[in-house]
C-alpha positions as CSV (number, residue, x, y, z in Angstrom):
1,X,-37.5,-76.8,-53.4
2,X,-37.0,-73.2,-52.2
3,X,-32.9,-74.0,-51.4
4,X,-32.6,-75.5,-54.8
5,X,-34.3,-72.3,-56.1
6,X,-32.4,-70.0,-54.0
7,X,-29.1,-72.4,-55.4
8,X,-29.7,-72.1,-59.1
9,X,-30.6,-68.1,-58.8
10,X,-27.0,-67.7,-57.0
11,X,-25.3,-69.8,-59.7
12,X,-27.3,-67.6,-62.4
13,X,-25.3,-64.5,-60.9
14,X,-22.2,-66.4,-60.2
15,X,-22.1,-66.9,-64.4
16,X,-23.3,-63.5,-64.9
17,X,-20.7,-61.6,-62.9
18,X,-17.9,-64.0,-64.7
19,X,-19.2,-63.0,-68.5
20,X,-19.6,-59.5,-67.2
21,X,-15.8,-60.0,-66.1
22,X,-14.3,-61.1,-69.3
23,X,-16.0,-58.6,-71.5
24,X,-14.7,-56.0,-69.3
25,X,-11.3,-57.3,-69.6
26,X,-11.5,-58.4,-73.0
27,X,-12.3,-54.5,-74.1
28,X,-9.7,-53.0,-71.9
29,X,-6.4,-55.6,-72.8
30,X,-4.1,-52.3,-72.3
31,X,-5.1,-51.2,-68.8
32,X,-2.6,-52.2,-66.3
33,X,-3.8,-53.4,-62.8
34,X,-3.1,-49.5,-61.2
35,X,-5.5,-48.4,-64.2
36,X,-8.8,-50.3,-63.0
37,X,-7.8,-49.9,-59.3
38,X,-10.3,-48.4,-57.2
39,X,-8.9,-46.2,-54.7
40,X,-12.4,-45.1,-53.1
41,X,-12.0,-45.4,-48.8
42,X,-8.4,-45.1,-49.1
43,X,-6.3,-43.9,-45.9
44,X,-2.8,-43.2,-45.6
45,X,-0.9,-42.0,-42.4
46,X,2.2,-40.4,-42.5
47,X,4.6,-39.5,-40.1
48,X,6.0,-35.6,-40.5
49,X,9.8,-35.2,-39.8
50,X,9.9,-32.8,-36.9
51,X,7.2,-33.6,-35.2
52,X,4.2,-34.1,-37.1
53,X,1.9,-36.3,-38.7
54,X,-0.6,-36.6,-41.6
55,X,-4.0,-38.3,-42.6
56,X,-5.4,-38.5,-46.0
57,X,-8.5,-40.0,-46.9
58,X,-9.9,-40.8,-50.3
59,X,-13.6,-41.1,-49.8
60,X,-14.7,-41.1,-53.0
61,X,-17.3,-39.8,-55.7
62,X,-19.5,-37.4,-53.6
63,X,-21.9,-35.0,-55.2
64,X,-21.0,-30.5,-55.5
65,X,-23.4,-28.8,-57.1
66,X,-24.9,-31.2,-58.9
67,X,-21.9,-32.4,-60.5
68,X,-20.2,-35.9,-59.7
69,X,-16.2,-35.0,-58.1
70,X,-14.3,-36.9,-56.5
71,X,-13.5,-36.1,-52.5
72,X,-10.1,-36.3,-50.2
73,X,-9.7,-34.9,-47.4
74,X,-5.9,-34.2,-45.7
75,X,-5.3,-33.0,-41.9
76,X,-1.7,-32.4,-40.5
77,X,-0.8,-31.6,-37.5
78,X,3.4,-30.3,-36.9
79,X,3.6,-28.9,-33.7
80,X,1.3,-25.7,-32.6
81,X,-0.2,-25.9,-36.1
82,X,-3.1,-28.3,-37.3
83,X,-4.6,-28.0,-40.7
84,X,-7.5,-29.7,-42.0
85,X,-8.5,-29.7,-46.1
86,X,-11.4,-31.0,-48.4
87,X,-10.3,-31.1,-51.8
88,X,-13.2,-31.5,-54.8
89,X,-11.1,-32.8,-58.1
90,X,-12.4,-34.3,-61.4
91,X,-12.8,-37.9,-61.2
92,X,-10.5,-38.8,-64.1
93,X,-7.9,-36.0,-64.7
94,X,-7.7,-35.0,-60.6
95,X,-7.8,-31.6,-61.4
96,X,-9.5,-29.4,-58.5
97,X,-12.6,-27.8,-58.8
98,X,-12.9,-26.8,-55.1
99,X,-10.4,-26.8,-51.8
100,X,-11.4,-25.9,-48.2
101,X,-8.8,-25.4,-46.1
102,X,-9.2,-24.7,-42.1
103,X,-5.4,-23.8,-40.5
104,X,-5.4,-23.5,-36.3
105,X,-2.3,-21.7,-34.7
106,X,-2.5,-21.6,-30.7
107,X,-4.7,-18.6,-30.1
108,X,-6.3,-18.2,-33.8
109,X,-7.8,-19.7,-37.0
110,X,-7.9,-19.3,-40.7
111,X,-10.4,-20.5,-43.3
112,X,-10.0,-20.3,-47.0
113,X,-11.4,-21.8,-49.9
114,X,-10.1,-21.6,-53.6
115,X,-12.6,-22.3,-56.7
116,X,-11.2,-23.1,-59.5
117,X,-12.3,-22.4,-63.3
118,X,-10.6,-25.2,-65.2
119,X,-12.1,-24.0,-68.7
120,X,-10.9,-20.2,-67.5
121,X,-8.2,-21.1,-66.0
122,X,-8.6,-19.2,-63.2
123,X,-8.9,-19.8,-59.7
124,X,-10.3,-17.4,-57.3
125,X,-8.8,-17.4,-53.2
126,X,-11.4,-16.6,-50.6
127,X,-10.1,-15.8,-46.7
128,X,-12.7,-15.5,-43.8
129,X,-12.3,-14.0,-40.3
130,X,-14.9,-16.1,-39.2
131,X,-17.9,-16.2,-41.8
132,X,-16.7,-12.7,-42.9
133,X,-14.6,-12.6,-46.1
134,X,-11.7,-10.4,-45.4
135,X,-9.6,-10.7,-48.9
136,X,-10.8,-12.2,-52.3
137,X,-8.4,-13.0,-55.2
138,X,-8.4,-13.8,-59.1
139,X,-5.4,-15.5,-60.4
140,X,-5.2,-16.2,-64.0
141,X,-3.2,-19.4,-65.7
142,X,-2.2,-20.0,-69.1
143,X,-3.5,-23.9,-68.8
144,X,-5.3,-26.2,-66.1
145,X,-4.3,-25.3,-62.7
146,X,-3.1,-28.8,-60.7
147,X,-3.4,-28.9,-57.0
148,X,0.1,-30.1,-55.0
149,X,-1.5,-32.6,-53.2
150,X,-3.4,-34.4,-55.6
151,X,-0.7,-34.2,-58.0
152,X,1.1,-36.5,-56.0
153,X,-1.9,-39.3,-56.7
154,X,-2.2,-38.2,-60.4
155,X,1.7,-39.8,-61.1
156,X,0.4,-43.1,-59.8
157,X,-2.0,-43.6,-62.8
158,X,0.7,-41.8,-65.4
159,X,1.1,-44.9,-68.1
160,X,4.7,-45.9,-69.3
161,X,6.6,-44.7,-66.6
162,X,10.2,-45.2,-67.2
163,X,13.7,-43.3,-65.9
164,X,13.2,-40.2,-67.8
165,X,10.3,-39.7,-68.0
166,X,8.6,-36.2,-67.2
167,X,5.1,-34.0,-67.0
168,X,4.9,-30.5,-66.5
169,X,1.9,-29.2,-64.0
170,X,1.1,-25.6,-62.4
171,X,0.5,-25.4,-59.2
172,X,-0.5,-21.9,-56.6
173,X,3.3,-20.6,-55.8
174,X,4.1,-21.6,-51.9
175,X,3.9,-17.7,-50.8
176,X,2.8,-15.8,-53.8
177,X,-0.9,-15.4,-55.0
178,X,0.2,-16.8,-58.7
179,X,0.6,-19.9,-60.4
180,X,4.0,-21.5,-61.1
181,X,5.2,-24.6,-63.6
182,X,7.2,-27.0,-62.4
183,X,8.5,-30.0,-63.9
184,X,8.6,-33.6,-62.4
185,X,10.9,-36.2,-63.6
186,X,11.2,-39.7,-62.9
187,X,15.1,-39.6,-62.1
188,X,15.4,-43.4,-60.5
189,X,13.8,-46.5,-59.3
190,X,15.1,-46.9,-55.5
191,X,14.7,-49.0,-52.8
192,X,13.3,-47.3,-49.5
193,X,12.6,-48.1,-46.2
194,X,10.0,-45.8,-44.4
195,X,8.0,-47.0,-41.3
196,X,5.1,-49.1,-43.4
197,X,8.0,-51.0,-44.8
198,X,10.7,-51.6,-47.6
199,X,9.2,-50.7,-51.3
200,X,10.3,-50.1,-54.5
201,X,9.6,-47.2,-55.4
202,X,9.7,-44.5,-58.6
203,X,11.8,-41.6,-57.4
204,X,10.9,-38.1,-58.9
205,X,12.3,-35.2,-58.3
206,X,10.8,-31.3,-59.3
207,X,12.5,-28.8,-61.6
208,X,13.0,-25.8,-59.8
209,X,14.9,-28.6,-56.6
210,X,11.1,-27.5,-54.6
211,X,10.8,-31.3,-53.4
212,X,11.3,-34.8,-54.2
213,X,8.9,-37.9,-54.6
214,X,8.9,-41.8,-53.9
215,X,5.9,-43.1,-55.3
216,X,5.1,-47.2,-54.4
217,X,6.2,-48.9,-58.2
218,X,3.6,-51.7,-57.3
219,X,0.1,-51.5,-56.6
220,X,-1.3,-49.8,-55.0
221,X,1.2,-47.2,-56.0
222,X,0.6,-44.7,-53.2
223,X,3.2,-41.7,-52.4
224,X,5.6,-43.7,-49.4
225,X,8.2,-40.4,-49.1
226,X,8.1,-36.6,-49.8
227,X,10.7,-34.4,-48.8
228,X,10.0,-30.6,-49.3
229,X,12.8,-27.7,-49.5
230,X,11.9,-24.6,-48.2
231,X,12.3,-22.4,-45.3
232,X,12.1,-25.2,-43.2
233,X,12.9,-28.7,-45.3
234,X,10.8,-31.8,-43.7
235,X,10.8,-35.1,-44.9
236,X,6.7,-37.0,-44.8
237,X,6.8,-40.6,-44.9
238,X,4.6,-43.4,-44.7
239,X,3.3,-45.1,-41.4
240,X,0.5,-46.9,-42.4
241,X,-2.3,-47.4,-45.6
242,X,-5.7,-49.4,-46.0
243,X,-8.4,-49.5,-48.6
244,X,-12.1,-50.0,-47.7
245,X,-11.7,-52.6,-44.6
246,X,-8.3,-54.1,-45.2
């Protein structure tokens, strides 16, 4: 009696779970497959060309101040200089609400956070020489202030993607405390090779020429290339990606 019990209650949440299932899908019949993806314990390792690599980790709704944001956290390492960030976004628009960044160079290290006010649009930088804070700075936008590295995941959700199509995001200037606008269009649809694999892959490029994106066109549709102008240009591709325990 107690196995047939134990059967009957496991079928009863077996039918449950299915109903549950097809309302869900039944209310959402525009959301693609990327749109109900849950990205939560996501790593990705890239490989740095010259000599470096990368690890970013998605780990997640986590709790900051008593408000529910969503948590990544990117180290890099390219040559003598490592760098280790945790970056607090919104949930559903990615837009950063907090960013702690550690950078080590031989003999010394940095640690700086930025806060950002996304109904101000402001966003205040914070160095430390040790637990002393050494410089403080306001910088005022004209709109939501995007962070560079979660803009790359933010594309991946962007519905009706399609050659020409574009978005517009400010980002914190690469050596200037203010915030820029740069435009990101969807130029191509390419096949690449990096060392995860072959992919097709949505190719964007940024108006100013600052860098240039491959994003994965199927899911889970995960940045596989970057390749950065600057002083120095670098490409970052992808070596390797798992979700959760796959």
């Amino acid at each position: 009696m107690k196995i047939n019990k134990i059967l009957i209650l496991s079928l009863i949440v077996l039918i449950l779970s299915v109903i549950a299932l097809m309302i869900f899908v039944d209310n959402n019949p525009s959301k693609k497959e990327a749109d109900i993806y849950d990205y939560a314990a996501e790593r990705i390792l890239y490989l740095i060309s010259p000599l470096g690599r990368s690890e970013y980790n998605n780990l997640g709704t986590v709790d900051l101040n008593g408000i529910k944001v969503n948590l990544v956290t990117l180290k890099y390492k390219v040559l003598f200089v490592e760098s280790a960030e945790k970056i607090y976004s919104g949930p559903e628009n990615l837009l950063p609400y907090k960013i702690e960044r550690t950078i080590s160079k031989l003999w010394w290290k940095e640690y700086a956070t930025e806060e950002y006010d996304q109904k101000k649009f402001t966003v205040i930088i914070k160095n430390f020489k040790g637990k002393k804070l050494v410089k403080e700075q306001v910088i005022k936008a004209n709109g939501p202030i995007q962070n560079v590295i979660l803009l790359l995941f933010y594309l991946r959700n962007s519905p009706g993607l399609k050659i020409g199509w574009n978005f517009t995001a400010r980002i914190l200037a690469e050596f200037k405390p203010e915030v820029v606008s740069t435009k990101l269009e969807l130029v191509s649809i390419d096949k690449i090779s990096v060392p995860a694999g072959k992919f097709q892959a949505y190719h964007f490029k940024s108006i100013p020429a600052k860098f240039e994106i491959w994003i994965n066109k199927n899911t889970p549709q995960v940045p596989l290339k970057i390749k950065l102008k600057s002083i120095f240009d670098c490409s970052i591709s992808m070596k390797e990606y798992s979700l959760g325990n796959n």
